[in-house]
C-alpha positions in Angstrom: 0.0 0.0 0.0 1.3 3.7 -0.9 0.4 5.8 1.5 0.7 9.7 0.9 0.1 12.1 3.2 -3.1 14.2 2.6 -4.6 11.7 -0.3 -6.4 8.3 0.1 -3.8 4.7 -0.2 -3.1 3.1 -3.3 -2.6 -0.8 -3.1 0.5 -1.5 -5.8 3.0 -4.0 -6.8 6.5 -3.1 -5.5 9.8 -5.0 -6.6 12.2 -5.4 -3.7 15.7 -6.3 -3.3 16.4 -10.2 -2.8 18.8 -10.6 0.5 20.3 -14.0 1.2 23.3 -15.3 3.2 26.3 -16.9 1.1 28.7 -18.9 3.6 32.0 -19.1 1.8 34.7 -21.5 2.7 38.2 -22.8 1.8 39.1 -26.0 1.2 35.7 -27.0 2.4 36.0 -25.4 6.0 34.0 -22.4 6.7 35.8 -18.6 6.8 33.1 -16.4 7.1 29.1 -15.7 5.8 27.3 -12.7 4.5 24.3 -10.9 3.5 24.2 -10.3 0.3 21.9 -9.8 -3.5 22.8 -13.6 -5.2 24.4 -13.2 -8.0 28.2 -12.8 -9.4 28.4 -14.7 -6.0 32.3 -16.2 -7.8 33.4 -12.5 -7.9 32.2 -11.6 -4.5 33.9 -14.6 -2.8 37.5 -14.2 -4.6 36.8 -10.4 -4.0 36.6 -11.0 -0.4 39.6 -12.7 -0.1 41.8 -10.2 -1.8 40.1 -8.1 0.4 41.5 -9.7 3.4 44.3 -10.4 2.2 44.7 -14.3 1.6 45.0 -13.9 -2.0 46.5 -11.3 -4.6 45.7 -12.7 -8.1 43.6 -15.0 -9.7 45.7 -17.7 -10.3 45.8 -18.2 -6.4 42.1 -19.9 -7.0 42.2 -23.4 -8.3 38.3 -24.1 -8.0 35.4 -22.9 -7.1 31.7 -24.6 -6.7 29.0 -24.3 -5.2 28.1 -27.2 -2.3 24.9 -29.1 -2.5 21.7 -27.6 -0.2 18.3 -27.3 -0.6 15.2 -25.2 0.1 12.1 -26.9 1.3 11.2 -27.4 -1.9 14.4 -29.5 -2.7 15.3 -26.4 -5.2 19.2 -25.6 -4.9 19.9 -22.5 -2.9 23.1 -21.5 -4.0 24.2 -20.1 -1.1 27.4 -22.5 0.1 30.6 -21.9 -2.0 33.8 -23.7 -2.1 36.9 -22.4 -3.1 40.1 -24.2 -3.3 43.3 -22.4 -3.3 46.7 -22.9 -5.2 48.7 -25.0 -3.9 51.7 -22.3 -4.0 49.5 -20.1 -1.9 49.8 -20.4 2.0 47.3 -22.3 3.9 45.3 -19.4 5.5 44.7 -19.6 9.3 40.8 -19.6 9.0 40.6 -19.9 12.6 42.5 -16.6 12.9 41.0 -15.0 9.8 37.4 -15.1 11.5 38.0 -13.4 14.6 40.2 -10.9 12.5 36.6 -10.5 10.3 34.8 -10.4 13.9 36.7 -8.0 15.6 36.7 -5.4 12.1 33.6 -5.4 12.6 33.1 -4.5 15.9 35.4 -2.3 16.1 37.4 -4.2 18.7 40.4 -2.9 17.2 42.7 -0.1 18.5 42.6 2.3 15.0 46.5 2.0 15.3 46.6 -1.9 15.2 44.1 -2.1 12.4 46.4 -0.4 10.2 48.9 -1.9 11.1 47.4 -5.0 9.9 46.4 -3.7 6.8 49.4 -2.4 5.8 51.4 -5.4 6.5 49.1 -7.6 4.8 49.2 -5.2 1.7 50.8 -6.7 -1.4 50.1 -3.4 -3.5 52.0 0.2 -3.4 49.7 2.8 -4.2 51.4 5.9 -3.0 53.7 5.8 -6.5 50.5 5.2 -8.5 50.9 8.2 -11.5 46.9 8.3 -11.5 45.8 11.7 -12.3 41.9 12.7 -12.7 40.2 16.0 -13.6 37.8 17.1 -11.0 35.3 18.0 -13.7 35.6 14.4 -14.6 35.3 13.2 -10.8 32.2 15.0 -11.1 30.6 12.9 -13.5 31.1 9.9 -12.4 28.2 9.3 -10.3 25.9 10.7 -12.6 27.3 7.8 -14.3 27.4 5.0 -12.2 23.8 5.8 -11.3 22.9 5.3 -15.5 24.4 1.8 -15.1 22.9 0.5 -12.2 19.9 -1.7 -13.8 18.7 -3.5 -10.5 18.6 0.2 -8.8 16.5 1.6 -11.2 14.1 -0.9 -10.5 14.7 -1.6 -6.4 15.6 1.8 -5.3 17.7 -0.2 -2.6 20.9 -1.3 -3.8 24.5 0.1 -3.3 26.8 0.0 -6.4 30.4 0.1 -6.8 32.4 0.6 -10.1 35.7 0.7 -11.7 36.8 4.1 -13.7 39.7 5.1 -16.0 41.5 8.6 -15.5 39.4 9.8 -18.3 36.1 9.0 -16.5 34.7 5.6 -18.4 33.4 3.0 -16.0 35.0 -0.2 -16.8 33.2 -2.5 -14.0 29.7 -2.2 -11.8 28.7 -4.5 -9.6 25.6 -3.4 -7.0 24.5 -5.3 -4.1 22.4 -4.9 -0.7 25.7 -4.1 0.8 28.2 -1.8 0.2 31.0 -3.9 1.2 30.0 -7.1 -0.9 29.3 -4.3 -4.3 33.3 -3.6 -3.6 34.0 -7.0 -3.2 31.9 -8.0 -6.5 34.1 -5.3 -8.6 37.2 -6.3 -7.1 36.9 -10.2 -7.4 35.5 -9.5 -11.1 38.7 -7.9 -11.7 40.9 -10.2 -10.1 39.3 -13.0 -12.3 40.2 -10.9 -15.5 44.0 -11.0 -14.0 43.8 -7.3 -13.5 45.3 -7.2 -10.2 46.5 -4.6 -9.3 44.6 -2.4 -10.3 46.8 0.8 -11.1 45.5 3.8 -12.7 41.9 3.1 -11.5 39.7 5.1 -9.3 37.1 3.0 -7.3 33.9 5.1 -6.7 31.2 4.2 -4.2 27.8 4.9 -3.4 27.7 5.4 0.2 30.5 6.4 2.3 34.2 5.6 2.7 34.5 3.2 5.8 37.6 1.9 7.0 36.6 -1.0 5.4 36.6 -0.3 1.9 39.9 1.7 2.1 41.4 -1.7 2.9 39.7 -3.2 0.1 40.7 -0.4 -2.5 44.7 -0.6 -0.9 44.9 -5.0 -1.4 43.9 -4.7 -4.5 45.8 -1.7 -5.3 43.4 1.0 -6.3 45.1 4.4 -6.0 42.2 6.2 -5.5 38.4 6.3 -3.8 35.8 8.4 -4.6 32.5 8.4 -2.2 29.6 9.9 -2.5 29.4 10.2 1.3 31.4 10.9 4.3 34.8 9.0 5.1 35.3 7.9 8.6 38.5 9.1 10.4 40.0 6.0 10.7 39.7 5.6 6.8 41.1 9.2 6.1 44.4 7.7 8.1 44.8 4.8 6.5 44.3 6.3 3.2 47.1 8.9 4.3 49.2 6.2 5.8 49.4 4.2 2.4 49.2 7.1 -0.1 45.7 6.6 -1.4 43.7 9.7 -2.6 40.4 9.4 -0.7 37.6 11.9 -2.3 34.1 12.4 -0.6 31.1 14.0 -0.6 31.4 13.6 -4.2 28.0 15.4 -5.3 26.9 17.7 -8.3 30.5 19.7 -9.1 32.1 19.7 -5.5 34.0 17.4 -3.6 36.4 17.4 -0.8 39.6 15.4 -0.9 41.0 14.4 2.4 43.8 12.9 1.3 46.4 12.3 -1.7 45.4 15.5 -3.5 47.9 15.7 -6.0 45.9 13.3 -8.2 43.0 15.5 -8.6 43.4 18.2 -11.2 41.6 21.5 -10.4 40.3 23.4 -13.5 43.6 25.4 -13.8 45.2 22.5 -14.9 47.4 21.5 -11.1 46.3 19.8 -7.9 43.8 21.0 -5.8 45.0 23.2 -3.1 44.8 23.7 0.3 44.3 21.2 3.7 44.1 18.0 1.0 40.8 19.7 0.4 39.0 20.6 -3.0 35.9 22.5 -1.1 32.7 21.2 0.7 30.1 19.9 -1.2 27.0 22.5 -1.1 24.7 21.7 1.7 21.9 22.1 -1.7 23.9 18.8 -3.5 21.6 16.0 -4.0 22.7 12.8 -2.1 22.8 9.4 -3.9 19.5 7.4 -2.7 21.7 4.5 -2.0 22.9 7.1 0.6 19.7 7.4 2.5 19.8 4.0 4.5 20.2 5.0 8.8 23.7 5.8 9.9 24.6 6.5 6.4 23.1 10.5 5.8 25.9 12.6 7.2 25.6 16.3 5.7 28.3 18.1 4.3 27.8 20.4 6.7 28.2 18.1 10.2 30.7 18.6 11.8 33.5 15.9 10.9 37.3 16.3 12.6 40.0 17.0 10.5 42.4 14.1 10.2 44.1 15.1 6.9 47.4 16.4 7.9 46.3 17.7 11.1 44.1 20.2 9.5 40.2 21.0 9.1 38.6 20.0 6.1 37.0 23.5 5.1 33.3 24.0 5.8 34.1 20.7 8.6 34.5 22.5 11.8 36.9 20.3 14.3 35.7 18.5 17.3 
């Protein structure tokens, strides 16, 4: 039922978003399970584990299938996959690897140790990466990415993630009930092509820049991250730590770029100047639907503490 306010209910057919879990596992023991749209399950799975780090190419994946189970209707699910490593690649320590996937998520980590971790488990520079993008072309991009999300269109309630050029072409979306698992989708696609790493590429996202998909973007060596949304601080420092350019509140034709602004070329032909900061996004811009979910509608103008280089991110006041 639509209900609007001041006219009478209209009873209508709406298309949702299918959610279901996919366990994935190694060598037949389980490493971890999540939430996510079926579908290019094979890239979210090898995405994953570049992600965290127990793989770096494609060629480190011998097999993968998917294990036998059932609905109540005896209909396959689709929702257990095996994957079975090279046997040049180290065994990963599963047991290990979960409570590492635990404790990222609850933040049980010190910000300190986590990128610690990161970084040693990082098997891609990024801080040498030549990448160099317009701003006017940063602009477009979620314009975009928005024209080639075909489930969104029809949901309203997916995330998407995509793959760009310096020049502003998207190579890659993938979209998916989570943000995290669309990253992982692109990323796993990519690895599957042998693309790894992935210099010269800018990953842009249509939520915000979590700690999270920094790492993702730095193990599989993505120079640069464009969000639509805030960044978190911890993800500002890692992206400084490692030499990523991290962009956000990328909306209509502003941005602000917290860190590695030497890649982003201001009208006038150089970098963009100041506190690693191109400018706050107008507190008119237009935020990406897929940006509207709770906890994820941060306004340019909240205030956000500035982590880049010690200084405030104009228009961000400091807490």
């Amino acid at each position: 039922m639509r209900v609007t306010v001041g006219a009478p209910p209209a009873v209508q057919v709406d298309t949702v978003v299918g959610e279901e879990p996919l366990e994935i596992r190694v060598h037949g023991r389980p490493l971890a399970v999540t939430m996510r749209t079926p579908g290019d399950d094979m890239d979210l799975a090898v995405g994953f584990l570049v992600g965290e780090g127990l793989i770096g190419a494609s060629g480190d994946v011998r097999s993968m299938r998917y294990c036998a189970g059932t609905d109540d209707e005896g209909r396959q699910t689709y929702n257990v996959l095996d994957l079975a490593l090279d046997a040049a690649v180290p065994e990963p320590d599963l047991a290990a690897a979960a409570r590492s996937f635990y404790t990222t998520s609850s933040c049980g980590l010190c910000g300190k140790t986590s990128i610690d971790a990161i970084t040693m488990r990082a098997r891609y520079r990024v801080s040498d990466d030549p990448l160099r993008v317009p701003a006017a072309v940063l602009a477009r991009l979620p314009t975009a990415l928005r024209r080639a999300q075909r489930l969104f269109a029809t949901t309203g309630g997916l995330h998407a993630a995509a793959l760009a050029d310096a020049a502003g072409r998207i190579e890659l979306v993938r979209e998916d009930v989570g943000r995290h698992n669309a990253v992982d989708k692109v990323v796993g696609a990519a690895a599957r092509d042998g693309l790894l790493p992935l210099r010269g590429r800018v990953l842009l996202v249509s939520g915000r820049a979590s700690f999270e998909l920094v790492q993702k973007a730095l193990l599989a060596g993505i120079p640069m991250l464009a969000a639509v949304s805030a960044p978190s601080a911890l993800a500002v420092e890692l992206a400084a730590d490692s030499g990523m350019t991290l962009v956000g509140f990328l909306r209509g034709d502003s941005m602000n770029v917290y860190t590695g602004a030497h890649r982003v070329l201001v009208d006038t032909g150089g970098p963009a100047a100041g506190a690693e900061g191109a400018g706050p996004a107008s507190p008119g811009d237009t935020a990406s639907p897929d940006d509207t979910a709770p906890g994820d509608d941060t306004a340019p103008g909240d205030a956000a503490r500035g982590v880049a280089g010690g200084a405030e991110m104009p228009g961000h006041p400091a807490t």
